[in-house]
C-alpha positions as CSV (number, residue, x, y, z in Angstrom):
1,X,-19.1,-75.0,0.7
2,X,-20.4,-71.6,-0.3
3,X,-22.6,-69.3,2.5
4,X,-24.7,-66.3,2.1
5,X,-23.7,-63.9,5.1
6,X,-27.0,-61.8,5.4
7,X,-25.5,-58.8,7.6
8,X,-28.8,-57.2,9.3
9,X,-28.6,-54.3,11.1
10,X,-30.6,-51.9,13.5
11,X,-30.6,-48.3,12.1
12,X,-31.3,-47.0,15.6
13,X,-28.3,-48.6,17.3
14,X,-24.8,-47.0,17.3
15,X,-22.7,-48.6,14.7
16,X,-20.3,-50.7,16.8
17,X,-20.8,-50.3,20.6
18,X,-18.9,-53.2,20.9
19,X,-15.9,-54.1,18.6
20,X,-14.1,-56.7,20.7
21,X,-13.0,-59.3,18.7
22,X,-13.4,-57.8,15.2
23,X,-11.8,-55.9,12.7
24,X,-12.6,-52.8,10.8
25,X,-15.2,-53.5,7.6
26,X,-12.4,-52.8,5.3
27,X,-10.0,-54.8,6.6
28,X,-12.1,-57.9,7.2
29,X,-12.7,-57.4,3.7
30,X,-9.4,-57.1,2.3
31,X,-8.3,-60.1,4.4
32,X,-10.9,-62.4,3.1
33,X,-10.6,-61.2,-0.3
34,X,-7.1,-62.0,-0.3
35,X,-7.8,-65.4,0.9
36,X,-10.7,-66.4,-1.5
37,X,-12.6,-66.7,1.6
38,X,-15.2,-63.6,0.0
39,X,-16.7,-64.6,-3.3
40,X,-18.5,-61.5,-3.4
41,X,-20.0,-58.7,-0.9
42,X,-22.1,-55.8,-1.4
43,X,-24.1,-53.1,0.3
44,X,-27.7,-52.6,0.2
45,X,-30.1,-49.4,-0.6
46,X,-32.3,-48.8,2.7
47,X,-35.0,-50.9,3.0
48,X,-37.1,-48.2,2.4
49,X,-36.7,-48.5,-1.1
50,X,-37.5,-52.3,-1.2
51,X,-40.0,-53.9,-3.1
52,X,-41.9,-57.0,-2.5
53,X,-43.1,-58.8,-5.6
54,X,-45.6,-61.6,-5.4
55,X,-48.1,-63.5,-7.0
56,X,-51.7,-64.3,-6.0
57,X,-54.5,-65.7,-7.4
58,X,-53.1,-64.4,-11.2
59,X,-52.5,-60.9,-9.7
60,X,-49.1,-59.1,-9.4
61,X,-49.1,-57.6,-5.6
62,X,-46.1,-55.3,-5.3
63,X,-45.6,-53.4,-1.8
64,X,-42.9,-50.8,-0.6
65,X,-40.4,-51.7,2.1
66,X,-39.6,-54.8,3.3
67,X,-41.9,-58.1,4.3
68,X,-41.4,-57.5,7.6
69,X,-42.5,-55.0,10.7
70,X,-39.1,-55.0,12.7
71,X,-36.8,-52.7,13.8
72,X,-33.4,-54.7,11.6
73,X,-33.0,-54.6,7.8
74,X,-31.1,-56.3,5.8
75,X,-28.4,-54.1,4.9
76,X,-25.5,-56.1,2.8
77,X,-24.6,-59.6,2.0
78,X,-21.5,-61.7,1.8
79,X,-21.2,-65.2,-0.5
80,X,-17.8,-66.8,1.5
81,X,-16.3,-70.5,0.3
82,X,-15.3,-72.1,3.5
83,X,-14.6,-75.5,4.2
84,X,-17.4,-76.2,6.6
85,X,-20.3,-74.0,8.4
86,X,-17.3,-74.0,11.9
87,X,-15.4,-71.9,9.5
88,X,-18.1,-69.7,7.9
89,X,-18.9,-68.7,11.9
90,X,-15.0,-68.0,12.8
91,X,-14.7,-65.6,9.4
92,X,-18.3,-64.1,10.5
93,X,-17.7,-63.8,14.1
94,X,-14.6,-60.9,13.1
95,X,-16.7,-59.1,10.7
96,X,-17.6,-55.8,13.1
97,X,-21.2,-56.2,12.4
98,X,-21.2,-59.5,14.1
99,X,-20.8,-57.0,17.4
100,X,-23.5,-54.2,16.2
101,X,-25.6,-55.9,13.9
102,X,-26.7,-59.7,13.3
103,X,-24.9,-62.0,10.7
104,X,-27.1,-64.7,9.3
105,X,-25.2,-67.3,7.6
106,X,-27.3,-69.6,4.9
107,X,-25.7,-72.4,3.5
108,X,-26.2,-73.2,-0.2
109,X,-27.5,-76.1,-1.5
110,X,-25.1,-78.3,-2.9
């Protein structure tokens, strides 16, 4: 089964105040990599420099920044091939934003 990992963060929190349990960014990456785990990963620009597009009524509305007023943005995603969503959680639950941040993990549709 394939997941998007939506890693959200806070941009006001320290970056890991608690790492128990996970591993440096770069080696969580280089370990999944190696086990086909990680499909593909990338950062994100701030979501500062979002857009929103949408459609109304035959009119294009585009707005700066994200959708949202809150204080976490999405800053990178994940697509990881696991077996079921109990193994999706285990690989998320090492990744160190899993301890500063919030992982969101999506299923896709089959």
């Amino acid at each position: 089964m394939k997941f998007l990992m939506l890693v959200a963060m806070d941009p006001d929190r320290p970056e890991n105040p608690d790492p128990t349990g996970t591993v440096p960014v770069e080696e969580w990456v280089e370990k999944n990599d190696a086990a086909g785990i990680r499909v593909i990963g990338e950062r994100l620009r701030p979501a500062a420099e979002a857009r929103v597009v949408r459609r109304r009524e035959g009119s294009l509305l585009v707005t700066e920044g994200p959708f949202a007023e809150t204080n976490e943005w999405i800053a990178g995603f994940d697509v990881l091939e696991c077996a079921d969503l109990d193994e999706a959680v285990e690989v998320a639950s090492r990744h160190p934003m899993a301890a500063a941040g919030r992982l969101e993990l999506r299923a896709f549709w089959e």
